[in-house]
C-alpha positions in Angstrom: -19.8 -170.6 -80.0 -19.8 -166.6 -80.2 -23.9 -166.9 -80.6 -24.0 -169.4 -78.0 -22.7 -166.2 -75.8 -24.1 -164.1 -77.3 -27.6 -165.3 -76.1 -26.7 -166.3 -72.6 -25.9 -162.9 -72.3 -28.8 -161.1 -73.7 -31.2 -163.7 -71.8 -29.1 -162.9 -68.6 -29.8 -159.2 -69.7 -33.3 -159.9 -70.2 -34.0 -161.3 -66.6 -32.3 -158.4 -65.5 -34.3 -156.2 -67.1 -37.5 -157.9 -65.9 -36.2 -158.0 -62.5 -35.5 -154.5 -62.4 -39.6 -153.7 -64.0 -40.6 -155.7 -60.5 -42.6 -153.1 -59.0 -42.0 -152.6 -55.1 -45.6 -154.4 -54.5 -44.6 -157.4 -56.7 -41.4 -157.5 -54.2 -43.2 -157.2 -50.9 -46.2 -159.9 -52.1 -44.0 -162.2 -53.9 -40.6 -162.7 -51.5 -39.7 -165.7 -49.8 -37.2 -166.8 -47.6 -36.6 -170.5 -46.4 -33.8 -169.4 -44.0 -35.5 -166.9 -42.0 -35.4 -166.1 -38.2 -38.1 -165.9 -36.2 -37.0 -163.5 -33.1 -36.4 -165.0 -29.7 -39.4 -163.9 -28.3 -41.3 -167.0 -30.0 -39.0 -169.1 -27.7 -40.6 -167.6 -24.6 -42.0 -170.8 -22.5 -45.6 -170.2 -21.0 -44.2 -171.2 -17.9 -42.1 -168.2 -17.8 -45.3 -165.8 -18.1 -47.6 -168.3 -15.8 -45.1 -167.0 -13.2 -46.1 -163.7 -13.4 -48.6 -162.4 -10.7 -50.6 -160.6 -13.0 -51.6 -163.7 -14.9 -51.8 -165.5 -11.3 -54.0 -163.4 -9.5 -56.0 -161.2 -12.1 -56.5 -164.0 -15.0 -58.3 -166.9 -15.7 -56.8 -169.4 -17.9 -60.0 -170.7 -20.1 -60.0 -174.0 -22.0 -57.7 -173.7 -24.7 -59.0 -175.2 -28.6 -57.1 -178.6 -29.1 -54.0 -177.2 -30.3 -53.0 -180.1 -32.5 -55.9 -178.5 -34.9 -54.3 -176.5 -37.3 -56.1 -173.2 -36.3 -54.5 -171.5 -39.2 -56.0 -169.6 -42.1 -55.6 -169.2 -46.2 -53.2 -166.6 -47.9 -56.2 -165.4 -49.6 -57.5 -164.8 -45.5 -54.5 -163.6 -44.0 -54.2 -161.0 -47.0 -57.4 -159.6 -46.9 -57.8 -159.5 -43.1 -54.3 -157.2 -43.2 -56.1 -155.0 -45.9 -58.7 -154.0 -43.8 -56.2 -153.3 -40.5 -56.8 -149.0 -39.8 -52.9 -149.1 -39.9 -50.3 -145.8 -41.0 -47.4 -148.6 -40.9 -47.9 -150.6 -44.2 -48.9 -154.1 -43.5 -48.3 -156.2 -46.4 -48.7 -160.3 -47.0 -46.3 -162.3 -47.9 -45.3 -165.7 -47.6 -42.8 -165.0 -44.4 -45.7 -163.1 -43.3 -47.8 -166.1 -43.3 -45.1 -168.0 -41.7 -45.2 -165.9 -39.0 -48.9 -165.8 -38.7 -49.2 -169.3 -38.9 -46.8 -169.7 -35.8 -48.7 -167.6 -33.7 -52.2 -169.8 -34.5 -50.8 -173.0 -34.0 -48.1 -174.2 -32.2 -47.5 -170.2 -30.1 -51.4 -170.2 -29.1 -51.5 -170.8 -25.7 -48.4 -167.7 -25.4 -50.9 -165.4 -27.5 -53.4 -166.3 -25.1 -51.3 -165.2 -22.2 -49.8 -162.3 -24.3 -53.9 -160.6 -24.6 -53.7 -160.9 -20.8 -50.7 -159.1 -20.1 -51.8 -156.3 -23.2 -54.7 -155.9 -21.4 -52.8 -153.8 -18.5 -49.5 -152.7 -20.3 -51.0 -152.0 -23.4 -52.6 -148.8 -21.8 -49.1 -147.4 -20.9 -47.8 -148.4 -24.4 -51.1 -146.6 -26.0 -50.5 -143.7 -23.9 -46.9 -142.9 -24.5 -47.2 -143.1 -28.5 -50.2 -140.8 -28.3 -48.3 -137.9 -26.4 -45.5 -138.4 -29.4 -48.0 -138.8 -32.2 -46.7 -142.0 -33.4 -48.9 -144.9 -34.7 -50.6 -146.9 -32.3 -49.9 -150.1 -34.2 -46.0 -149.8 -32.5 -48.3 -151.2 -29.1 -47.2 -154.6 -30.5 -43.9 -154.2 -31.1 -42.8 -155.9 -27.0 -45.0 -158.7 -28.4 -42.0 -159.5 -31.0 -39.5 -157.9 -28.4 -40.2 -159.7 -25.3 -43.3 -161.5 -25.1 -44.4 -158.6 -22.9 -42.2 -159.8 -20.1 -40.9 -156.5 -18.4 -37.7 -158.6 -16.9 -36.9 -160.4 -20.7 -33.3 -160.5 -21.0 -31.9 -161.4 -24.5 -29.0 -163.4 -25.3 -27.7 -160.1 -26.5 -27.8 -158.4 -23.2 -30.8 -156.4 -24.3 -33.4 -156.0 -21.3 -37.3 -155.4 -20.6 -40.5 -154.7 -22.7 -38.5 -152.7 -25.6 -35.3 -154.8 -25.3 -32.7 -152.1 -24.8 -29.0 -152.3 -24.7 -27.0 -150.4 -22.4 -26.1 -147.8 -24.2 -29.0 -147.2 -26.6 -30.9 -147.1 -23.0 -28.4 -144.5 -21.5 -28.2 -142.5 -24.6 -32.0 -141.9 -23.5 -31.9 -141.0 -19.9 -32.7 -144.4 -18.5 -31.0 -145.4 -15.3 -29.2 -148.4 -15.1 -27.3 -149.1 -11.6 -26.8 -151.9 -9.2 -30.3 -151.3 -7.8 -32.3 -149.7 -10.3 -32.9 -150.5 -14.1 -35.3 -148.6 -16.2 -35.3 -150.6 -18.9 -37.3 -153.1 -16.8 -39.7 -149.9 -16.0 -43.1 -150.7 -17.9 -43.5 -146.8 -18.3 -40.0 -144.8 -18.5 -39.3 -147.6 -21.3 -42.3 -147.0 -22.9 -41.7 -143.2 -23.5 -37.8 -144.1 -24.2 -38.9 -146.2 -27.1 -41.5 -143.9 -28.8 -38.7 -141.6 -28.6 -36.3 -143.4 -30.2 -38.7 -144.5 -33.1 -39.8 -141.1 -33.9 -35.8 -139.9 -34.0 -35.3 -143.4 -36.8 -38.5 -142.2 -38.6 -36.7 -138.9 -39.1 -33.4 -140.3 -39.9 -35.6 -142.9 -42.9 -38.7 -141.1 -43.2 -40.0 -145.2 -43.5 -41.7 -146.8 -40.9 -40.5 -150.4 -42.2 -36.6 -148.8 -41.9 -37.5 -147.4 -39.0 -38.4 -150.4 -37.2 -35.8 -152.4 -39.2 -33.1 -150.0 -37.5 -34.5 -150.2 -34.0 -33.9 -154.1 -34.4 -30.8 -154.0 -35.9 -29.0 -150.7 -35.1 -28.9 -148.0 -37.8 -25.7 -148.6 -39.0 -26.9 -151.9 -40.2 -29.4 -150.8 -42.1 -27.5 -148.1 -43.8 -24.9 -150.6 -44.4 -27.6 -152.4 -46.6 -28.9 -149.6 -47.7 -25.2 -148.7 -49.4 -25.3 -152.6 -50.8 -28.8 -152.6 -52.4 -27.8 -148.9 -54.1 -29.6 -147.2 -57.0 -31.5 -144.4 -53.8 -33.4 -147.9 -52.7 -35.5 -146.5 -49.4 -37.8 -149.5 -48.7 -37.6 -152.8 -46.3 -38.6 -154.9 -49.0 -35.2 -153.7 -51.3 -33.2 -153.9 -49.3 -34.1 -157.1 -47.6 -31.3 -159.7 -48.9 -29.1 -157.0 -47.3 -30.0 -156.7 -43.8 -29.1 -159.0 -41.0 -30.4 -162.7 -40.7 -32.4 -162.3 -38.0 -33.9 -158.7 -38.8 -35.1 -159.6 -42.0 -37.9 -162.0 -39.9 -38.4 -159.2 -37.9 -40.5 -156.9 -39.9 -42.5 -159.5 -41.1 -43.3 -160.8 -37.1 -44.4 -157.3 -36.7 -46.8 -157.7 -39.0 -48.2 -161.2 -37.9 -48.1 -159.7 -34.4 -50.8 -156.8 -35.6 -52.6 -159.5 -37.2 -52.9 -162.1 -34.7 -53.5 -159.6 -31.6 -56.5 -158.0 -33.7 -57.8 -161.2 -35.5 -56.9 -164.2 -32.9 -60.8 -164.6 -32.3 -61.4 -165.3 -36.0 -59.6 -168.4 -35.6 -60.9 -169.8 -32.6 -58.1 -168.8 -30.1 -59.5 -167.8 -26.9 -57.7 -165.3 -24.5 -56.9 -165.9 -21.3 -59.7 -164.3 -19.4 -59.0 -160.8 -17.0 -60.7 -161.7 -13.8 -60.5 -157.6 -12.7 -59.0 -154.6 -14.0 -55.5 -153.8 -11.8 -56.3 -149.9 -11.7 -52.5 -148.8 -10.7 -51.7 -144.8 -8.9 -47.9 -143.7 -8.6 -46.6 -141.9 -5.3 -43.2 -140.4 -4.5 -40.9 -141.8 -2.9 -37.5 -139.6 -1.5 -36.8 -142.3 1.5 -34.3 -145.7 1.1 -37.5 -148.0 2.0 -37.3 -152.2 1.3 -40.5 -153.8 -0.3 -40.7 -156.0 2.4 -41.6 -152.7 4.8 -44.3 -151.4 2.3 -46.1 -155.0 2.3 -45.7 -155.6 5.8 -47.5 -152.3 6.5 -50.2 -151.8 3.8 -50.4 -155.9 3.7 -49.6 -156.4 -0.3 -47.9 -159.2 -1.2 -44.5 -158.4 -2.1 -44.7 -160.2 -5.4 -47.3 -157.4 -6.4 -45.3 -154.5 -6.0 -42.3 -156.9 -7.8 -45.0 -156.8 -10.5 -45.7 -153.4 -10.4 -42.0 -152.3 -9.9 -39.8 -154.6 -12.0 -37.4 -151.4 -12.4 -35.8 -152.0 -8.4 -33.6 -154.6 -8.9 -33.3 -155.9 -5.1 -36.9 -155.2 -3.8 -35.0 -151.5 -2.2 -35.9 -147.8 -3.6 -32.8 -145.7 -3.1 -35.0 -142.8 -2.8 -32.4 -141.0 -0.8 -30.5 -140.8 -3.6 -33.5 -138.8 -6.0 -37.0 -139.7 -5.8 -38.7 -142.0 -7.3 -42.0 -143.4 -8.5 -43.3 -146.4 -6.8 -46.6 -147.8 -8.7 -49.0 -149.2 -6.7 -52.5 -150.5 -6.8 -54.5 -146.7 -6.7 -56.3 -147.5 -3.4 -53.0 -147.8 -1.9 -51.5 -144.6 -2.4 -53.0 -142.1 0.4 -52.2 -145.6 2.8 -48.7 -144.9 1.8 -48.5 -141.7 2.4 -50.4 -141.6 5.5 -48.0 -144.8 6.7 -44.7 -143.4 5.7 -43.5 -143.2 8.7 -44.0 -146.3 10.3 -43.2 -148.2 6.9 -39.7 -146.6 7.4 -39.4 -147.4 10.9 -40.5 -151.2 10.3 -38.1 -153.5 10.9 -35.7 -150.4 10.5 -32.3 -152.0 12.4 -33.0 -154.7 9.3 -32.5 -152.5 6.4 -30.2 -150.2 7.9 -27.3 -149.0 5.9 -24.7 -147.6 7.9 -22.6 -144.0 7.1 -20.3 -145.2 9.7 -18.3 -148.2 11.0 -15.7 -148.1 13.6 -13.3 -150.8 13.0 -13.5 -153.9 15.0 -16.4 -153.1 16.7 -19.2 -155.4 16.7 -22.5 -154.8 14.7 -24.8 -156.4 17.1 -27.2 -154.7 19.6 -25.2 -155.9 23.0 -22.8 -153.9 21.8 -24.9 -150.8 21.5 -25.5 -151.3 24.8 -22.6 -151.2 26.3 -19.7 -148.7 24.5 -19.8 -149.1 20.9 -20.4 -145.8 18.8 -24.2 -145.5 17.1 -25.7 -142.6 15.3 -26.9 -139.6 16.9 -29.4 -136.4 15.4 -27.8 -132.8 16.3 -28.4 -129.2 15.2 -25.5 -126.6 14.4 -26.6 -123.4 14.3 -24.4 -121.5 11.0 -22.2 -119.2 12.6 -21.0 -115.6 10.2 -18.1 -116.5 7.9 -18.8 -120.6 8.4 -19.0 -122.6 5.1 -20.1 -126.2 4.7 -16.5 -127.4 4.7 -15.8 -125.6 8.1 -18.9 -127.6 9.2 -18.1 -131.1 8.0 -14.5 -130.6 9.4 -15.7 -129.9 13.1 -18.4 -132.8 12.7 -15.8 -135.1 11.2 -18.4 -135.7 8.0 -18.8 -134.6 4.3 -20.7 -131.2 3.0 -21.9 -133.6 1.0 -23.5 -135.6 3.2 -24.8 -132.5 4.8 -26.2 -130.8 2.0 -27.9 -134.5 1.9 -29.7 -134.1 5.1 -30.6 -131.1 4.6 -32.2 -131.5 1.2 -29.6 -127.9 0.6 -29.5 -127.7 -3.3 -26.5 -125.1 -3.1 -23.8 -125.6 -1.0 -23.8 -122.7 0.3 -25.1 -121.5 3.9 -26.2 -118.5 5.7 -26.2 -117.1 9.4 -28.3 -118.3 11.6 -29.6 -121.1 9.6 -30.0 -124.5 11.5 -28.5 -127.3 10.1 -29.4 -131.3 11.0 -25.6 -133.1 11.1 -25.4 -137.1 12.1 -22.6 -137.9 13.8 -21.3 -141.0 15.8 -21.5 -141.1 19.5 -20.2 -143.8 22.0 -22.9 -144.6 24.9 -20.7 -143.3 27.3 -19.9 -139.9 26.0 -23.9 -139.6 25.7 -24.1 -140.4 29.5 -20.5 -138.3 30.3 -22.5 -135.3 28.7 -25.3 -135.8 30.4 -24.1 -136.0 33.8 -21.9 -133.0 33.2 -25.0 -131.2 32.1 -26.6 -131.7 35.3 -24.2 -131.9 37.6 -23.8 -127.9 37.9 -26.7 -126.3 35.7 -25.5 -123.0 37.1 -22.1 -122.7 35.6 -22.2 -124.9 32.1 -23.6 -122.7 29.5 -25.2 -125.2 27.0 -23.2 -124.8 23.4 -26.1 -123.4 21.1 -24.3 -124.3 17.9 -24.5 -128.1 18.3 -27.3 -129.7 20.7 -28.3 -133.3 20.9 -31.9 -133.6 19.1 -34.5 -134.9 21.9 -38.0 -135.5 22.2 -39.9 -133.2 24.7 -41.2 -136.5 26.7 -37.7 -137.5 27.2 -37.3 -135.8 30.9 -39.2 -133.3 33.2 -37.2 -130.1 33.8 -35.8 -130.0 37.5 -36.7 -127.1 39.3 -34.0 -126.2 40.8 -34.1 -124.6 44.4 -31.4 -122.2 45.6 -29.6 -123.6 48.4 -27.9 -121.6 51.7 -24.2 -123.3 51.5 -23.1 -123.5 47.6 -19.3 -124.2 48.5 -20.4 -127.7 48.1 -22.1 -129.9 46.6 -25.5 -130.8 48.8 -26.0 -134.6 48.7 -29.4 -135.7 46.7 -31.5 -138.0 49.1 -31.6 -141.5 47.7 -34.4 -141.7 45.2 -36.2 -145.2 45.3 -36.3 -146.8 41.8 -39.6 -147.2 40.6 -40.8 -150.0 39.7 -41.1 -151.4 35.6 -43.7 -149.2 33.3 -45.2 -149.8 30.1 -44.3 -147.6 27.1 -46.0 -147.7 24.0 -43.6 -147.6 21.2 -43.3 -144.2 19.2 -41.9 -143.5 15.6 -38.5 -143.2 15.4 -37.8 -145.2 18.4 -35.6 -148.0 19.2 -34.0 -149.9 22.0 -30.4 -147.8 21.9 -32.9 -144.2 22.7 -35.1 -145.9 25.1 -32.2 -147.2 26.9 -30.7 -143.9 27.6 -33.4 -142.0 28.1 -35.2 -144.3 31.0 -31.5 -145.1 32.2 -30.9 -148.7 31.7 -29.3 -150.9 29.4 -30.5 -152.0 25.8 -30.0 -156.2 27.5 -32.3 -155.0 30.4 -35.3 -153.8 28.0 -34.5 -157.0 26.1 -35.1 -159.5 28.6 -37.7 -157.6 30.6 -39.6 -158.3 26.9 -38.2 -161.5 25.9 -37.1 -160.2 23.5 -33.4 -162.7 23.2 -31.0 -160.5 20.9 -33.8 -158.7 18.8 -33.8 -155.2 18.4 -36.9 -155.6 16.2 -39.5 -152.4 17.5 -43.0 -151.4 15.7 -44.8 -148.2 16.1 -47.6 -148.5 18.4 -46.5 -151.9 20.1 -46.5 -152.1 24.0 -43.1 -152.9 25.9 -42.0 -153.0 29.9 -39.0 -150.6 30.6 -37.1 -151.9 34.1 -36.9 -150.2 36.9 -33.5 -148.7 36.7 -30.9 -149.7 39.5 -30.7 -147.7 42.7 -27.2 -145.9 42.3 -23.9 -146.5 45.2 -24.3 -144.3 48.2 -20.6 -143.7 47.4 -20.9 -139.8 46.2 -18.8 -138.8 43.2 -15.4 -137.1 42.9 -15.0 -134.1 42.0 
């Protein structure tokens, strides 16, 4: 019975032993794993990419090889073909490697095809982030495994865009994440987040197979299996029992991805075909502006700058918040700069997002005509010993907001500087200060610290004749009202200024134009301005 022991034990210690002589290549070329989990990107429909308007409008779908063929290769092919990749990531074969590959050839082939498409634009960004850190260009294919290279992927994890960041792995790398703007989704800011981060794992494991292993799983997952497998282990391979279910398939995918996006034309897999290069410029952007203006002006579809843009979550750039960059087909550019105005002044009273509300007052433009408060441009002059608090007291705003419109990086102010404030004005007190203004010219000293912004075609200076009697007022002789002109619509316009400045109501433009309740004005169109009514003979009190 003793002996019986006796030689379990030393044949248990015996396959010890020969386990422990396994080299590390024996490991890498001879592991298998039944259980293993391909990672959700091979779940991506083709539908979901079809949608994209790259595919749509710069692609040709060609005819696909029957894919009930096999369309797969031999070990013996797979292993030599990786042999030959000009990698500095080690790409060994092995049977999950295989698995992988085999996926990708057979039943993934029309999602391959689609996926050469797509690499034909965003691999250039990838390719040109890893080259400005010196990291190995084979990393291009790592959003094949990640997210199909589908800049809007969302995991089930809550991981999001090209490299599939979390939250805070993406904040943790100055990307922005708001209501309106994700970075993660950002083809290019992403990009040079995630060569970032895999040079910083590369330091921590000096492995590229760790490295990547880590960016999957989280570091503290792998050195958790790094404390399990023990004896100073520092390969994939080792440690791979260890790891995570899911991230042991994902080195292994990595692989096949290299593989199939180099080698897909040795097996007869044809890629969907580019059409025409999308050759893409980047422009600044410090305005809030709304797709829908930049497509109505430069005519691109909005599904293009979508495209192009995936970062703006609701179609709007809150560029008066910082700048940012807004990608866009290269001829485009100078158009946007040279349109910037009237892309901002496009269906402006749409996109508008008020500083101000009065409580209960309607939002609609009737009530712009008649008393309700609206937004008005004035200059304040900085007076000595004035601070932007003192300022945004009298105006009833925030130095914030000031410093704001004034692009001020300090908050502090000088003498004689000239400040842009906007303040809310009711109709009325525009027409009260108005009619004060001119009703004695000679005694009302105009306030040079705060002065309503006009244009200079608003009004012709009077001339104003001295007169013999000046104890009262002399009596103007009844002006006849001229009869409707036509006004061609400037930038910066709309119905509220026109209204006061030819001295009738915002409903009187509107139905001289039939125009209904609109508000809606373009730069350049043509409108009739009513002749204003003649005013009661009755003269004023004084």
């Amino acid at each position: 019975m003793l002996s019986r022991v006796f030689s379990t034990i030393c044949l248990s210690f015996a396959a010890l032993s020969a386990s422990a002589a396994m080299s590390i290549l024996d490991i890498k070329h001879s592991i298998t794993d039944p259980n293993v989990v391909p990672p959700e990107s091979f779940e991506t429909l083709t539908k979901e990419l079809e949608e994209s308007f790259y595919l749509r409008n710069y692609t040709e779908r060609v005819e696909m090889v029957d894919t009930t063929v096999s369309g797969g290769g031999t070990p013996e092919q797979y292993s030599e073909l990786l042999s030959r990749l000009p990698t500095e990531i080690e790409m060994p074969y092995n049977e999950i490697v295989g698995r992988f590959i085999d996926m990708y050839l057979t039943r993934r082939r029309t999602l391959v095809a689609d996926m050469i498409a797509l690499h034909n634009y965003y691999g250039n960004i990838f390719v040109e982030e890893l080259t400005k850190e010196n990291m190995p260009l084979e990393l291009q294919y790592l959003p094949v495994i990640e997210s199909a290279l589908r800049p809007n992927a969302v995991s089930r994890a809550g991981a999001v865009g090209l490299w599939q960041f979390m939250p805070a792995t993406a904040r943790g790398l100055d990307l922005e994440i708001n209501s309106l703007v994700d970075q993660r989704r950002d083809p290019r800011k992403s990009s040079r987040a995630a060569a970032r981060y895999l040079r910083q794992l590369h330091d921590i494991y000096g492995d590229w197979s760790l490295a990547i292993a880590a960016y999957n799983c989280g570091p503290g997952n792998v050195n958790k299996a790094l404390r399990r497998a023990g004896g100073g282990k520092k390969d994939f391979w080792e440690i791979y029992n260890y790891l995570p279910t899911e991230t042991r398939g994902y080195v292994p995918a990595f692989i096949a991805a290299n593989f199939v996006m180099n080698y897909f034309d040795h097996f007869g897999l044809k890629p969907t075909i580019v059409k025409h290069q999308l050759v893409t410029d980047t422009v600044q952007v410090s305005d809030r502006v709304h797709f829908n203006q930049i497509a109505q002006v430069l005519n691109i579809p909005v599904e293009e700058i979508r495209m192009l843009n995936p970062q703006f979550r609701k179609d709007i750039i809150p560029g008066n918040n910082h700048p940012y960059a807004l990608v866009l087909p290269s001829q485009q550019c100078l158009s946007y700069i040279i349109s910037r105005e009237a892309i901002l002044t496009t269906d402006a009273d749409q996109y508008v997002r008020r500083t101000y509300v009065e409580p209960g007052v309607p939002r609609d433009s009737s009530a712009l005509a008649d008393n309700a408060p609206h937004l008005v441009n004035i200059t304040h002059t900085v007076k000595r010993g004035e601070n932007l608090r003192d300022i945004a007291r009298r105006y009833g705003v925030s130095a914030t907001d000031i410093k704001q419109w004034n692009k001020l990086s300090r908050g502090k102010v000088k003498a004689g500087q000239v400040l842009n404030i906007q303040v809310m004005q009711r109709a009325s007190e525009a027409a009260d200060t108005t009619a004060t203004a001119s009703a004695a010219p000679q005694t009302v000293k105009p306030d040079t610290t705060a002065t309503v912004t006009k244009t200079v075609a608003e009004k012709p200076k009077e001339v104003v004749k001295p007169k013999a009697e000046t104890t009262a007022p002399a009596k103007k002789a009844a002006a006849k009202p001229a009869g409707p002109t036509k006004y061609k619509v400037r930038s910066g316009d709309n119905l509220s200024k026109l209204a006061r400045r030819f001295g009738v109501t915002v409903k009187q433009i509107q139905d001289a134009n039939g125009m209904g309740n609109s508000v809606a004005l373009k730069a350049g169109q043509t409108i009739t301005i009513p002749a204003p009514k003649a005013k009661s003979s009755k003269s004023r009190k004084r």
